[in-house]
N, C-alpha and C positions, 0 to 999 in steps of 0.2 A: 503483656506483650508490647514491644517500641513497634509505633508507627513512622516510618519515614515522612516526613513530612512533604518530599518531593514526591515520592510513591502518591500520596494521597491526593494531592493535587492534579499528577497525571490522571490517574482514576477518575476525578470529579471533571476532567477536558473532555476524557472521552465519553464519559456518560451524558455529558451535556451535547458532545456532537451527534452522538447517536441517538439521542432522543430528538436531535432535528432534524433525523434524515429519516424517522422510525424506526430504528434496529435494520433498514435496508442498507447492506452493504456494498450491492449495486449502485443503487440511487448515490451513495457519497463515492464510487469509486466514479461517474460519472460526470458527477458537479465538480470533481477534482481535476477529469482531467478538462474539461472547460474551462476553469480558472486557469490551470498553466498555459493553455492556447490565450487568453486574455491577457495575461502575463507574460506574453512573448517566452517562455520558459520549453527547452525543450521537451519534446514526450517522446517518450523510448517507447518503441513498437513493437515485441517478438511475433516472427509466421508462428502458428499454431503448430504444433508439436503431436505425436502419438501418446499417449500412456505408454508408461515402460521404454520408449525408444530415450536412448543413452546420449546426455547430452553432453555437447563437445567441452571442453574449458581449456583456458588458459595452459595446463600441463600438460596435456595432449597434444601431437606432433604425429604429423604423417610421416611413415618413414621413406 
């Protein structure tokens, strides 16, 4: 079987990030967005939402 060589190098980024956060995908969702407030980098905010309730997009139009 061909290994991609870009595949495998992705794989080896993220197993190495995630072994520094412990498998917490919290903890790096966390540190992440700290770093883009250090970085002057916008952070997008959504309000919190229902399960199931339908959400609006782009192609939707009130009539």
């Amino acid at each position: 079987m061909w290994n991609d060589p870009i595949v495998e190098e992705i794989r080896r980024n993220s197993a190495k990030i995630a072994a520094q956060f412990n498998y917490d995908v919290r903890a790096f969702g966390h540190y992440y967005l700290e770093r883009q407030k250090q970085d002057n980098k916008p952070v997008v905010s959504l309000p919190p939402r229902l399960a199931g309730t339908p959400q609006r997009t782009a192609h939707f139009r009130d009539n």
